[in-house]
N, C-alpha and C positions, 0 to 999 in steps of 0.2 A: 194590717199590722198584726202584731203576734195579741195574743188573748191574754186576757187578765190571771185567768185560773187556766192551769192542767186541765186539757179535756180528757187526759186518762191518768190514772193514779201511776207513781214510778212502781216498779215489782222489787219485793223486798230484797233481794239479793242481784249482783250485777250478774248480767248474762253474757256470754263471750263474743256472742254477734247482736248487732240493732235488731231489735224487733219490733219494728211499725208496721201496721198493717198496711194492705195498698192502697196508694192514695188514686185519688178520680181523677190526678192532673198528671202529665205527664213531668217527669223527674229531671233534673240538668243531669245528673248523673244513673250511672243503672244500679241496678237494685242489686243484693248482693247474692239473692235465690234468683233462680228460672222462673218462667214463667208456667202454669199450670196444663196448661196444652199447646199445641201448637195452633198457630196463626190460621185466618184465614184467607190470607192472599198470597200467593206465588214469591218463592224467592227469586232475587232478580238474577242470580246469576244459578245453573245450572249445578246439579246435585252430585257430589264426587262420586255416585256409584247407583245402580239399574235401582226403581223404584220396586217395592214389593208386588205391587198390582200392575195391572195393564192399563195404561193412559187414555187406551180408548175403547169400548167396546166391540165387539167382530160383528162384522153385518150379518145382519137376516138373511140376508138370499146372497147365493155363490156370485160373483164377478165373473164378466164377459171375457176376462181374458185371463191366459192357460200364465201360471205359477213358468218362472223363468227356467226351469229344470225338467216342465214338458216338453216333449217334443209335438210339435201341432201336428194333428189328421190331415188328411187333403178332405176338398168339402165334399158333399154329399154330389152326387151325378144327377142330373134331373132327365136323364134318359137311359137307354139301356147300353150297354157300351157296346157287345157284341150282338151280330146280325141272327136272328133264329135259326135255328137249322132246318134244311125244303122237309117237307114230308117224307115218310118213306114209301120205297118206288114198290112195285110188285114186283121188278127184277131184284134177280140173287145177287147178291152182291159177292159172288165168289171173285176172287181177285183174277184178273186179267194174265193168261200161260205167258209164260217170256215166249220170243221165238225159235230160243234154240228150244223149247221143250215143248213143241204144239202141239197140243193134245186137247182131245171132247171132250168134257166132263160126261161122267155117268149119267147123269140127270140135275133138271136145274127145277122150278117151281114156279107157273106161271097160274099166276089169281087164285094162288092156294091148292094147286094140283100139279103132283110130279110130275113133267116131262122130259125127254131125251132129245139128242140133237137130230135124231132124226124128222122126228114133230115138227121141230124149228123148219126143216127144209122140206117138207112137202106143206107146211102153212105159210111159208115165206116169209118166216121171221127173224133172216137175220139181220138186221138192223138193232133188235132191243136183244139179241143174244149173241152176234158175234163172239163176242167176247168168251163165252162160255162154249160156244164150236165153232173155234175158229178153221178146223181141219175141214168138218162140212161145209163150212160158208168159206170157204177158201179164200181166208183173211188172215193167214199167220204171220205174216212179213208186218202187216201195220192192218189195222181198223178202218172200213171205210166211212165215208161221209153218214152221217145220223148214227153209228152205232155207237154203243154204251163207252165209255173213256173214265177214265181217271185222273189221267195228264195227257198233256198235247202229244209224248212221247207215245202213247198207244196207237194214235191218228194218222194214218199217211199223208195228210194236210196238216199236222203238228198245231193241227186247230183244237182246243177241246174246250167246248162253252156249256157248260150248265149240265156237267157230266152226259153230254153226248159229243161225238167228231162233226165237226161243222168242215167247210171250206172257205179257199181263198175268194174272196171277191176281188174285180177288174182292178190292172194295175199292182196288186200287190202281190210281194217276190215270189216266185216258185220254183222248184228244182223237178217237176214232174206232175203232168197230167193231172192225173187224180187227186191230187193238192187245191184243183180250182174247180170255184162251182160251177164255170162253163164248158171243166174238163179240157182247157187248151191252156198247155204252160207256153207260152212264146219262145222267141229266141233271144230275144232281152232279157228271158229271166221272173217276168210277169205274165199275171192272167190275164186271159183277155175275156170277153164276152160278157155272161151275165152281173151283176153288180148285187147281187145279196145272199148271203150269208145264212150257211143252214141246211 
């Protein structure tokens, strides 16, 4: 029930708003100042505009996955994608005469010393130098079997394996002798005789 005496004295002159200090209980009605800070629990319904600070802190370490405006790498190769290139030969690699222009070269370089097409045909090499005299090795029409090639196109067997002229083995198509390695184009059109390649 209410008290016998004023537990505070009235103040000599009326003041234009109540002034009681805050009470420990909560109020049927609200008080007619704010309160002195704000709360410490969440309002329940969301804030009509962006907060000043950031609601959560930014991680310590980068995240596994790329921001939506990268565009992703393709992944790393775990091998090598293209094949080594062969060693290089001790033949020249002067490019192969067309046939309408068949002609020797001056000199080509065999294990580090000039030689001429003549060399080639009293040491009997032309198999690794055709190419380079085709006039003394009397190959200007096409390349025979073993000698140096670029495309099948140089090869009179229109074989060319591992930049040298190979031939046809038995059975497969030929339009002329020298195309198979048993040297017999048939009359069907295939080789006949030996069966390997080379």
């Amino acid at each position: 029930g209410p008290t016998q005496v004023p537990t505070v004295p009235p103040t000599p002159v009326r003041t234009e708003f109540p002034t009681p200090p805050p009470t420990s209980v909560r109020t049927e009605l609200p008080t007619g100042l704010p309160t002195p800070g704000p709360t410490q629990v969440p309002t329940l319904r969301p804030t009509p505009g962006p907060t000043q600070l950031p609601t959560a802190p930014p991680s310590p370490v980068p995240t596994q996955l790329p921001t939506p405006f990268q565009v992703p790498t393709a992944p790393p190769t775990t091998s090598p994608t293209q094949l080594p290139t062969p060693l290089p030969t001790q033949l020249s690699t002067t490019a192969i005469p067309a046939a309408d222009s068949c002609v020797d070269v001056d000199s080509l370089i065999h294990n580090g010393k000039t030689k001429d097409c003549e060399w080639v045909i009293i040491n009997q090499r032309c198999q690794p130098y055709a190419h380079l005299c085709p006039v003394s090795c009397d190959q200007c029409e096409c390349l025979l079997r073993r000698s140096v090639c670029s495309s099948g196109e140089d090869c009179c067997s229109g074989v060319c394996v591992a930049g040298e002229c190979a031939c046809l083995s038995k059975n497969e198509l030929c339009s002329s002798n020298d195309q198979c390695c048993s040297g017999l184009c048939r009359d069907d059109g295939t080789c006949a005789g030996s069966s390997t390649v080379g």
